[in-house]
N, C-alpha and C positions, 0 to 999 in steps of 0.2 A: 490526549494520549498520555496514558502512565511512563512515568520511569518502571525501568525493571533494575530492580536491587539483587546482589545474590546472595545466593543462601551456602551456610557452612552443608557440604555434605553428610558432614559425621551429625548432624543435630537433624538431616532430616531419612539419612540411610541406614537402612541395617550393615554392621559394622563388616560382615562378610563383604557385601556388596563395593563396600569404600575401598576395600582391602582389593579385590578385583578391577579397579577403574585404576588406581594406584598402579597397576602393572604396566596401563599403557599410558597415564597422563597425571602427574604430580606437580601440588603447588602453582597448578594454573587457575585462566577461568574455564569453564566450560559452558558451552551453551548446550541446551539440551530442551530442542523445539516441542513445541506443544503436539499433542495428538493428533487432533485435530487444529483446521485452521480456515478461518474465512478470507473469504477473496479479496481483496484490496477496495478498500471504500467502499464495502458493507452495512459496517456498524457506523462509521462517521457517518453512511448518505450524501458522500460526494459522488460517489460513482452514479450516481443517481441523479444527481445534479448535472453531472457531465455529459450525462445519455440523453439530459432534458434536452440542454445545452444547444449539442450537438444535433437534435432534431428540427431545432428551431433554426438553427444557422442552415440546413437542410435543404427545409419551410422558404425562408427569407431567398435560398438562391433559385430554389425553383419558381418563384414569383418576380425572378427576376433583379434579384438583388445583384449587385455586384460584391466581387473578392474584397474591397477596399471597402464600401459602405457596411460589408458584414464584420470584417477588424474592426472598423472601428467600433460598430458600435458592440462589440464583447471584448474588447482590450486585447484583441490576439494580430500575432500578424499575419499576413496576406498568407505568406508561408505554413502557418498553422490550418488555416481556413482551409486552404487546398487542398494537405492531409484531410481534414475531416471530410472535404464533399469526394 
């Protein structure tokens, strides 16, 4: 994951534009979110991982796994597992 650094507005806005934001917010930071935006664990490919994850922990209970043999073997606790199934 990147850092986000900011940027001076006057080096990236038309000078009217700085002069109107000015009206309502001076000498702070501003966030000012992207367009567009993808879903959480998209681009990384955890959410992807997690959905594997989770179908497998599924898998293992409908064959009769237990709550405790499936923590243990994904590192989660009994209480995570239940969420999932």
């Amino acid at each position: 994951m990147s850092a986000k650094s900011y940027v001076n507005a006057e080096a990236v806005l038309p000078a009217e534009l700085v002069r109107e934001i000015q009206k309502y917010v001076e000498a702070s930071l501003l966030y000012i979110p992207a367009k567009s935006r993808t879903g959480w664990g998209i681009k990384s490919g955890i959410k992807r991982e997690i959905i594997s994850r989770n179908d497998e922990i599924r898998l293992m209970k409908k064959k009769g796994g237990s709550t405790s043999e499936i923590s243990q073997k994904f590192f989660l606790s009994e209480e995570t597992v239940r969420k999932i199934l």
